[in-house]
C-alpha positions as CSV (number, residue, x, y, z in Angstrom):
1,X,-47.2,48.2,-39.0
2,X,-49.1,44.8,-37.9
3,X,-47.6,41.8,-39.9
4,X,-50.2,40.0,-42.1
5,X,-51.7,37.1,-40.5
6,X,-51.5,34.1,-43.1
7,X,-53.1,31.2,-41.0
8,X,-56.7,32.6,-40.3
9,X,-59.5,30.6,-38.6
10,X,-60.5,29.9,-41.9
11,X,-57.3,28.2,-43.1
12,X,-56.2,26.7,-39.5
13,X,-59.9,24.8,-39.5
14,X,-59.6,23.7,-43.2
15,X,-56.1,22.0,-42.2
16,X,-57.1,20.6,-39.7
17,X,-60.0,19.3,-41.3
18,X,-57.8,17.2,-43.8
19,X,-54.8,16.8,-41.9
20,X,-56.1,15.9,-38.7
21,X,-56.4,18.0,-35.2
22,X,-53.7,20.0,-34.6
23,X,-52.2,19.4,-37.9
24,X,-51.3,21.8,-40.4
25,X,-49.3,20.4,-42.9
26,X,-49.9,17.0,-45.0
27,X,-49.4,13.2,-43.7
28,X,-50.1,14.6,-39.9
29,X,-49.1,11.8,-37.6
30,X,-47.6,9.7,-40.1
31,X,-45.7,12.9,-41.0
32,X,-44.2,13.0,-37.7
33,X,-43.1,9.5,-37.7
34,X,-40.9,10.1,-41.0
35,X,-39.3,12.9,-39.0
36,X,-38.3,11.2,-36.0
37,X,-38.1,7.6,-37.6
38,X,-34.7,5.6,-36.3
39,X,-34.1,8.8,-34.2
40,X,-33.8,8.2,-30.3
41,X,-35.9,12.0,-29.2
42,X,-37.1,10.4,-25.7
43,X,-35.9,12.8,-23.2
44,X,-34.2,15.0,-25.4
45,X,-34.8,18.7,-26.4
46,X,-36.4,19.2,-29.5
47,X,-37.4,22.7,-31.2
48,X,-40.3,23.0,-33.4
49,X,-39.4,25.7,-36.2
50,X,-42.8,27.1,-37.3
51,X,-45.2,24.8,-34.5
52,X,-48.7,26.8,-35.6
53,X,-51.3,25.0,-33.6
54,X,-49.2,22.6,-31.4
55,X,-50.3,19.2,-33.0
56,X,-46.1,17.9,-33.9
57,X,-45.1,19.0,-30.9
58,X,-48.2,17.4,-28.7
59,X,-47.9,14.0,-30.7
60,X,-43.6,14.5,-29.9
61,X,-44.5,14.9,-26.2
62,X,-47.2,12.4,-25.7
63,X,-45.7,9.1,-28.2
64,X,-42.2,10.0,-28.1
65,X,-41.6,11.4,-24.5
66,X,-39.4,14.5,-26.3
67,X,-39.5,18.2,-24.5
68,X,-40.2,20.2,-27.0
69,X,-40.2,23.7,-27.8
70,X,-42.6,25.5,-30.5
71,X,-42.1,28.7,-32.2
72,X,-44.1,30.7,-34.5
73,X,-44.0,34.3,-35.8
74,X,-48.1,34.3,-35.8
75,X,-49.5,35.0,-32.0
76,X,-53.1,33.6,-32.4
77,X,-51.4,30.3,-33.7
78,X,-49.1,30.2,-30.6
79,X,-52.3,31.4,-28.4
80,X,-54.1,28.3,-29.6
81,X,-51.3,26.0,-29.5
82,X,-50.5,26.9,-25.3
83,X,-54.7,26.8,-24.7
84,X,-54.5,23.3,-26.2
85,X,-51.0,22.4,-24.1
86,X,-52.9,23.2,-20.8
87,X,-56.1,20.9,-21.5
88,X,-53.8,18.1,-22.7
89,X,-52.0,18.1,-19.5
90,X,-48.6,18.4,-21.1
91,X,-47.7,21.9,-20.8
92,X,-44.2,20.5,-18.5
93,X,-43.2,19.0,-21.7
94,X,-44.4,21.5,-24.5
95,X,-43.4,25.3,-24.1
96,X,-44.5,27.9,-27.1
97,X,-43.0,30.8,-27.6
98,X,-44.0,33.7,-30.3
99,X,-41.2,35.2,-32.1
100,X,-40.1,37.3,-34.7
101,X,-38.5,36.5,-38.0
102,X,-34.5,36.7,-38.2
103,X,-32.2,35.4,-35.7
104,X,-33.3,33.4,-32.5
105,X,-32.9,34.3,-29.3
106,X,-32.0,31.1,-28.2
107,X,-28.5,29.9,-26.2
108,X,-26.1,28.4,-28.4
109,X,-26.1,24.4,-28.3
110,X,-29.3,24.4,-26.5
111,X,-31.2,21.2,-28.6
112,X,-30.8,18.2,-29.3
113,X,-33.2,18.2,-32.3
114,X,-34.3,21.0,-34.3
115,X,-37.8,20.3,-36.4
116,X,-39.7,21.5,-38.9
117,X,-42.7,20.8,-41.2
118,X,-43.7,22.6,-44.2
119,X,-42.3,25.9,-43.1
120,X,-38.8,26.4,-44.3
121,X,-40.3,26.8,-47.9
122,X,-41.9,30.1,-46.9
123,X,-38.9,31.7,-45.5
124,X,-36.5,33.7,-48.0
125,X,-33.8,33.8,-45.8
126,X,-32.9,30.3,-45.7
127,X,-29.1,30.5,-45.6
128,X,-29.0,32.7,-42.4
129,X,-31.9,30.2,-41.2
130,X,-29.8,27.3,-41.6
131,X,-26.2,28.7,-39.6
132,X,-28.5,29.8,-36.9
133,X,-30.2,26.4,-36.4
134,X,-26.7,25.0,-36.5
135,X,-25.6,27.1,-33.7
136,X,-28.6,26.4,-31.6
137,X,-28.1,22.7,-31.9
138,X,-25.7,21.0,-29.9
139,X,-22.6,19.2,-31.0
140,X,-23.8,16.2,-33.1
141,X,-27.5,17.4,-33.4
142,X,-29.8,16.9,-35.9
143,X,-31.7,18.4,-38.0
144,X,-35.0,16.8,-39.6
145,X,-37.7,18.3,-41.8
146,X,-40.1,18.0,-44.6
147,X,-40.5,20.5,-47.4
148,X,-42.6,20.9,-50.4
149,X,-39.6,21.5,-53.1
150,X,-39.4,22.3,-56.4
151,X,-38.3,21.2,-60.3
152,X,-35.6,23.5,-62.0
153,X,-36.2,26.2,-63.4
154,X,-39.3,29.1,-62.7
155,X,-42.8,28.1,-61.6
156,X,-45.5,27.6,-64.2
157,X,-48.8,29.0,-64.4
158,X,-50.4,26.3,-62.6
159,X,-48.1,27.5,-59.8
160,X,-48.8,31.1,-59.4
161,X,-52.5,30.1,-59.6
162,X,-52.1,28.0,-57.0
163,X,-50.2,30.3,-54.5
164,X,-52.8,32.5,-55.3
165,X,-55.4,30.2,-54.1
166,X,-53.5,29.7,-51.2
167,X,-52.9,33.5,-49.9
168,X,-49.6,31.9,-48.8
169,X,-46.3,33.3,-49.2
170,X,-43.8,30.4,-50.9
171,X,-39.8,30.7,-51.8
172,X,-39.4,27.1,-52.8
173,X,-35.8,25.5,-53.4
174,X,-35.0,22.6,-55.4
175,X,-33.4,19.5,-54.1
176,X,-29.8,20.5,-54.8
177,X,-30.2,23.9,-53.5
178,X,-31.3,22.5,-50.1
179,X,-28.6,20.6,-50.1
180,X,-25.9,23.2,-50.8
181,X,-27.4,25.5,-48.8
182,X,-27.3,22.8,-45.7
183,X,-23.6,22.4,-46.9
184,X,-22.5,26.2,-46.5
185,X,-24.2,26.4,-43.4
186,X,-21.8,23.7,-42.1
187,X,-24.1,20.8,-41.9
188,X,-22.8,17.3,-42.3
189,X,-24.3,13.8,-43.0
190,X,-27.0,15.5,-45.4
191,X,-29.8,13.4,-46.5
192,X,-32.6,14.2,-48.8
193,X,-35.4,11.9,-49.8
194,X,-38.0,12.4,-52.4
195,X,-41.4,11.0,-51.2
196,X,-43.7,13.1,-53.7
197,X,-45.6,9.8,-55.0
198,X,-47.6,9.2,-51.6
199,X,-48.8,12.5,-51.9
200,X,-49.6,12.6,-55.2
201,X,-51.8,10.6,-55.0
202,X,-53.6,11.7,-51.2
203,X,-53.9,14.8,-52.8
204,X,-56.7,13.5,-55.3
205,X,-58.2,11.5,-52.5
206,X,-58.5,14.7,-50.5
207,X,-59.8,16.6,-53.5
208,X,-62.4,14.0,-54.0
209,X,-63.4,14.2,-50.0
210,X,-63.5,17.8,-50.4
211,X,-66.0,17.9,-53.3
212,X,-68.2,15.2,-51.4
213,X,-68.5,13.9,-48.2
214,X,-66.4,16.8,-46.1
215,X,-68.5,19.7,-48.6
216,X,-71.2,20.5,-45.7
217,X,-69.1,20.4,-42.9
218,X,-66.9,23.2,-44.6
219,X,-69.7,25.0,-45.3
220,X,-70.8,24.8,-41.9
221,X,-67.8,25.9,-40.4
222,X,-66.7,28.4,-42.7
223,X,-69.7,29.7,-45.2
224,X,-70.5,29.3,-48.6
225,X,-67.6,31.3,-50.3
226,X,-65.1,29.9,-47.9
227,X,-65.6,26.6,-48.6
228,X,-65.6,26.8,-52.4
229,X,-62.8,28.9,-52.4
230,X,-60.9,26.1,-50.7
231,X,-62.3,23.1,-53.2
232,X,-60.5,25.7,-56.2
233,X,-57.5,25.7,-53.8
234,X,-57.4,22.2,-53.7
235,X,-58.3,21.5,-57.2
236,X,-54.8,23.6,-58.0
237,X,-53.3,22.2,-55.7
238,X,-53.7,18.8,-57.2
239,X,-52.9,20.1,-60.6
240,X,-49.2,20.8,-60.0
241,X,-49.0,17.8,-57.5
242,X,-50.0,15.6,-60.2
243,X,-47.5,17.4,-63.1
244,X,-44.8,17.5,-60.9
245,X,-44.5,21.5,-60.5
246,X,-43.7,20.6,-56.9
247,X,-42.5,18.2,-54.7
248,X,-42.6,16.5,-51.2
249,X,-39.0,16.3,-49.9
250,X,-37.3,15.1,-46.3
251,X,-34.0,16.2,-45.5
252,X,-31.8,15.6,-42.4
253,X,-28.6,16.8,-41.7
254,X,-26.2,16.8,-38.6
255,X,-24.0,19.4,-36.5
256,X,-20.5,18.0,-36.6
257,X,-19.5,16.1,-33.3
C-alpha cells in the first residue's frame, strides 16, 4: 500500500511562504545558523535527516562549504529538492536520496555531522533512530538538531486541535526524555537549549501576516478553502505556542572519540 503523503503542494508552498524558499520548518536561515553555530562543517560530511525541499542543505553547501547529504521518506519532496540542486549549480555538493523509515543504509562512520530540523518529533521510533545515527557518525561526530518538545504530562485540547489542523503526524518528547534517550543510545557531551520565547512571539507575527498582507497571495496559490484552512492552522498553532503546550528545543550531542 502507497504511504500517505504528508507534505502536499499545498503545505510545502504555505511553508515556504513563511519560512522562506526552501524552508520548511521555523527560523529558516537563522535556523540553520543555531545548528551549525561554533561548529567547523566546511569540507566535512554532513547528513540531513528529513531534507524535504533541499533549502538546509542548499544554504549548508553554499555559506558553509559542507557536502551534504539529504534524506527523506516522501519522493516528490526529494524530486523537488534534486530539481532545485541542479539549477543552483551545487548538485557536487548536495546529494538526495529517498528512503524508507527504519534503519539506514548507510556505512558505518560515514559523517562528520548528522542534522536535523523539525523532524525527529514525528518519528516514534526515536531510540533505534538515535543508535543508528550514532553508528553512522564517525568517531567524535556530532549531532545537532532542533525540535518542537513538549511539557509533562499528555497534550491538551488545544493540542489535538492543532495536529488536526495540521494533518501531521507528531510523537513529541519532553526535554528530559530527549536527553535520556540520547544517553542510552551512547551519546556523550549532551546539550539541550530551550529557545521557545523567539518563537513565541514570531508565531503571532506570522499569524497576523497571514490574516493580512500574505491573505491573497494564499489564496492565489492555493484557493479559497486552502488558504483559510491554513489561517485556523495557524491560529492553533499560536494558541499552544503562546500557553506553553509546546516547545522549541536544540540539542546536540557527540559520538565518543
Amino acid at each position: 500500500m502507497a504511504r500517505e503523503i504528508e507534505y502536499g503542494d499545498a503545505m510545502t508552498t504555505m511553508l515556504e511562504l513563511i519560512w522562506g524558499v526552501g524552508f520548511m520548518a521555523p527560523g529558516g536561515e537563522g535556523n540553520i545558523a543555531n545548528l551549525v553555530e561554533e561548529l567547523e562543517v566546511r569540507d566535512r560530511r554532513i547528513l540531513d535527516i528529513g531534507c524535504g525541499i533541499g533549502g538546509p542543505a542548499f544554504l549548508l553547501a553554499q555559506k558553509y562549504g559542507a557536502n551534504v547529504v539529504g534524506t527523506d521518506i516522501e519522493p516528490q519532496l526529494i524530486e523537488q529538492a534534486r530539481l532545485r540542486a541542479e539549477r543552483l549549480g551545487i548538485s557536487s555538493k548536495c546529494e538526495f536520496v529517498l528512503v524508507e523509515p527504519g534503519p539506514m543504509t548507510f556505512p558505518d562512520e560515514s559523517f562528520d555531522f548528522v542534522l536535523s530540523t523539525g523532524v525527529i518529533m514525528q518519528i516514534e521510533q526515536k531510540s533505534e533512530l538515535f543508535g543508528d545515527i550514532l553508528r553512522v557518525l564517525k568517531p567524535g561526530g556530532m549531532l545537532t538538531c532542533y525540535d518542537w518538545m513538549k511539557p509533562e504530562g499528555e497534550y491538551s485540547e488545544d493540542m489535538h486541535y492543532w495536529f488536526k489542523m495540521e494533518r501531521l503526524t507528531y510523537d513529541m518528547k519532553t526535554f528530559p526524555e530527549y536527553e535520556a534517550l540520547l544517553r542510552d543510545a551512547g551519546f556523550v557531551d549532551i546539550e539541550l537549549r530551550d529557545r521557545s520565547d523567539w518563537y513565541r512571539q514570531r508565531v503571532q507575527d506570522e499569524y497576523e501576516q497571514i490574516k493580512s498582507e500574505l491573505y491573497p497571495r494564499m489564496v492565489e496559490l492555493l484557493g479559497q478553502e486552502e488558504a483559510d484552512h491554513f489561517v485556523e492552522n495557524w491560529r492553533a498553532m499560536k494558541v499552544v505556542c503562546v500557553k506553553g503546550d509546546v516547545y522549541q528545543g536544540y540539542y546536540r550531542a557527540r559520538k565518543p572519540a
